[in-house]
N, C-alpha and C positions, 0 to 999 in steps of 0.2 A: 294685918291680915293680908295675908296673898291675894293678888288678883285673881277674878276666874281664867280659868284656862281661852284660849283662845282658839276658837273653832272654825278649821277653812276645810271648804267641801267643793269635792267639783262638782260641777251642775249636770252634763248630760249621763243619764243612768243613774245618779244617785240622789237628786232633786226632783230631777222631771226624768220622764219616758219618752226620751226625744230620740233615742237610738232607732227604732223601726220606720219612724220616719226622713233620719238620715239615712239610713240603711236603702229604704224605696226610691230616696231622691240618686243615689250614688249608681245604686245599678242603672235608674234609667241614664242616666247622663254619661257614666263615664262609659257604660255600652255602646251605648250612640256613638260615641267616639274612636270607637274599635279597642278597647278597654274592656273586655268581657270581665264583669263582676256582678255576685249574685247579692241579693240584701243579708242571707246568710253568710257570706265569707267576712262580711263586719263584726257581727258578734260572733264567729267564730274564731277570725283569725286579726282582724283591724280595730277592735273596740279599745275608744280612746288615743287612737292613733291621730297625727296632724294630717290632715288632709293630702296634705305634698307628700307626705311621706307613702301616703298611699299608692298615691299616683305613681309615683317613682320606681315602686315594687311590683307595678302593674308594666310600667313600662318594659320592667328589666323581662318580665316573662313572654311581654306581646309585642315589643316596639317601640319607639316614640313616635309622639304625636306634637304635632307643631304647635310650639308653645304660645302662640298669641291663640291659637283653637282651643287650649288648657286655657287662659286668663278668660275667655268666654266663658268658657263651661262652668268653671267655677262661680263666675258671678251671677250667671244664671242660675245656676243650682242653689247658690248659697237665695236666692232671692224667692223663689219656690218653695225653697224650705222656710225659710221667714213668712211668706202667708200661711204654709201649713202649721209653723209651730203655734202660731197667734190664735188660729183657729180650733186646731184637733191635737194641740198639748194636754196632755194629765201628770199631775203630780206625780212623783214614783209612793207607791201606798207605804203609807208610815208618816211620809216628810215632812206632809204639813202640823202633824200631832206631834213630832220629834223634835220638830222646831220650835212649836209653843210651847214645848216643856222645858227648853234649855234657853228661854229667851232673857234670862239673867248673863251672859254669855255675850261674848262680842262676836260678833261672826264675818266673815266673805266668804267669797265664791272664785274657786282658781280653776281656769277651766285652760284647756287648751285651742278651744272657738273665740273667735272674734268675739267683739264685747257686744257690739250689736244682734249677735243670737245669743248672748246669755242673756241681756237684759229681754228681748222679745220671749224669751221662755220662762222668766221667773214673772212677767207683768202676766202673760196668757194662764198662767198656775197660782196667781194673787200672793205668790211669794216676793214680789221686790220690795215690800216694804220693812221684812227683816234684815235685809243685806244694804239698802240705802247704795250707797256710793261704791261700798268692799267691793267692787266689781274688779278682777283681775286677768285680765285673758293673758296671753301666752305673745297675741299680735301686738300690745300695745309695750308687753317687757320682753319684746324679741328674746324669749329662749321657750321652748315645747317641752313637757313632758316626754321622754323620763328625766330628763335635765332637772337637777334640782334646784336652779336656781330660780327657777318661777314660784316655787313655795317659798323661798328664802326672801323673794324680793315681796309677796304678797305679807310676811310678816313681820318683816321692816317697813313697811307702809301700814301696818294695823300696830307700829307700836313694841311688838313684840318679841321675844326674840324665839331660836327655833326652838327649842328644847319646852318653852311655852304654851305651845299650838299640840292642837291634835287635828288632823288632816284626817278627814273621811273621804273614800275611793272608792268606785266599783271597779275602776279597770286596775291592772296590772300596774302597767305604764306609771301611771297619777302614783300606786304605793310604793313603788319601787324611788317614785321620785322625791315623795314626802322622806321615804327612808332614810336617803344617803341625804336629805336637807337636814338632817336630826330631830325632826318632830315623832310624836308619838301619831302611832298609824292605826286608820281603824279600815279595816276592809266590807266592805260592805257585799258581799259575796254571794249574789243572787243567783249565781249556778256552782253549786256546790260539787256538785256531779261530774260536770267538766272542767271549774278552777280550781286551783290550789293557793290559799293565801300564802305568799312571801313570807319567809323567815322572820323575825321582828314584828309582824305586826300582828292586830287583833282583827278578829273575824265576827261578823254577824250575818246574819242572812237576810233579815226585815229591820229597817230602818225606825221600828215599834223597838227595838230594841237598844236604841241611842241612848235613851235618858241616862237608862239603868248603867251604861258602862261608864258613861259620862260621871256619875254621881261616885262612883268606882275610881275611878283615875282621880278624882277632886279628895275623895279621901284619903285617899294612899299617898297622895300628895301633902295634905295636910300633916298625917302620920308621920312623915319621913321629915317634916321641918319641925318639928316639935320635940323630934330626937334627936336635929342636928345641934 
């Protein structure tokens, strides 16, 4: 009998609802800095993106700023947001139910944040104890989403190989990067309005809706070795 599938999810937006409060930390801080940015231009235009990269594309439009005043800001920032997410973190609605329902499933979490804010938002949402150790940032296997070798290397450390795995995403970025790693892609697509799921992959829009596609992909799975 096949193994079950193997399930890697990123964590900010599609675990926990930690965007509006990166989003608050980022205006205040890279503002300050003469970095004009609104907590809207995140999820309009930067969701999921690597934090440098941000910066970088702020620079190109406003300047640069002296890069030992970036290594500040940064760790300041990042350290603001680690008391807020501990304190006024929430699940994203669904996750915690979506979780328990596929906990026959091996799972991690591949995120493009440090590992020390993944794990402070999955312990503040009482989710770290499904994911144990799978903890995979992007800082500890130096490469970022959309790079696919951060999925690639999070399922060679779970065992797996890619074709195995189904990746769940709400950004872009994360689907675009499970894509071209050859995992099966689930988008998790919470602005229908304004995103467009990526060619190749599957769409949901609430996270209540995981089981069902999950239990989908396992049988058509099954179907297809049964005829091979």
């Amino acid at each position: 009998m096949a193994r079950p599938l193997c399930l890697l999810f990123d964590c900010d937006g599609t675990l926990v609802d930690s965007e509006p409060l990166l989003a608050s930390e980022m205006e205040t801080s890279l503002t300050a800095v003469g970095l004009p940015f609104r907590a809207s231009d995140y999820t309009g235009e930067f969701r999921g993106a690597r934090f440098r990269h941000i910066v970088a594309e702020l620079e190109r439009r406003h300047g640069t700023v002296d890069a030992q005043r970036l290594e500040v800001l940064e760790r300041d920032m990042r350290a603001n947001l680690n008391r807020r997410l501990a304190t006024e973190l929430t699940p994203i609605t669904g996750a915690t139910e979506a979780l328990a329902a596929l906990s026959g499933h091996p799972m991690g979490v591949v995120s493009n944040g440090p590992v020390n804010k993944i794990r402070t938002s999955l312990i503040a949402t009482e989710l770290e104890a499904v994911f144990g150790r799978h903890l995979f940032s992007a800082y500890e296997a130096q490469c970022w989403k959309p790079d696919p070798c951060l999925f690639r290397h999070a399922a060679a450390m779970m065992g797996y190989a890619p074709e195995d795995c189904v990746a769940i995403d709400d950004a872009i970025v994360g689907v675009k990067a499970a894509l071209a790693a050859g995992m099966t892609v689930i988008h998790l697509n919470r602005f229908p309005d304004a995103e467009e799921t990526p060619e190749g992959a599957l769409t949901i829009t609430s996270m209540f809706q995981l089981p069902t596609v999950i239990r989908r992909l396992e049988q058509d799975r099954t179907l297809a070795a049964s005829q091979a």
